[in-house]
C-alpha positions in Angstrom: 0.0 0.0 0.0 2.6 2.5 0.8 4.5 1.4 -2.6 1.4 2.3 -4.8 1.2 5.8 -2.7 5.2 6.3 -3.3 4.8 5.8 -7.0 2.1 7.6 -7.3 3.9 11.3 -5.3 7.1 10.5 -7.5 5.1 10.4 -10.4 3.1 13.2 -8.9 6.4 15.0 -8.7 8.0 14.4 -12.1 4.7 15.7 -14.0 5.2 19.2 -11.6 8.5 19.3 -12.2 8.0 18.9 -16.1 5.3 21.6 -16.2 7.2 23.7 -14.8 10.2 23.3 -17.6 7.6 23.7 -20.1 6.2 27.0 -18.7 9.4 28.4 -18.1 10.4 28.0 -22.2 9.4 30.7 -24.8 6.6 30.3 -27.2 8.5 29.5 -30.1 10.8 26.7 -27.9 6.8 25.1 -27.1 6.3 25.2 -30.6 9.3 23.6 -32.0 7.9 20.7 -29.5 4.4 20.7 -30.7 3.1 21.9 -27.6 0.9 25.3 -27.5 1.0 27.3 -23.8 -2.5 26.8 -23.2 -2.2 23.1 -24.2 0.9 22.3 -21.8 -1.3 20.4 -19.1 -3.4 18.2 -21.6 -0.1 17.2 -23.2 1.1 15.9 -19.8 -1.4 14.0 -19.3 -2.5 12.5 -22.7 1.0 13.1 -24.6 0.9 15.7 -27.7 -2.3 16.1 -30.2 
């Protein structure tokens, strides 16, 4: 039980630490990625469109 909570707060913890590398590039560095500002979460979560 405390594995499964582990995993999920590292996991928890890579995705914030992600965002906030994608928030802290430029427009045109999201777009040479795919990735739009506004879109930054949803690809996250569900990979790019």
């Amino acid at each position: 039980m405390f594995s499964a909570f582990a995993s999920r707060f590292r996991r928890y913890q890579q995705m914030r630490d992600t965002m906030r590398q994608l928030q802290s590039m430029d427009d045109h560095q999201l777009a040479d990625i795919g990735v739009q500002r506004g879109n930054i979460h949803h690809a996250l979560r569900f990979g790019r469109f």
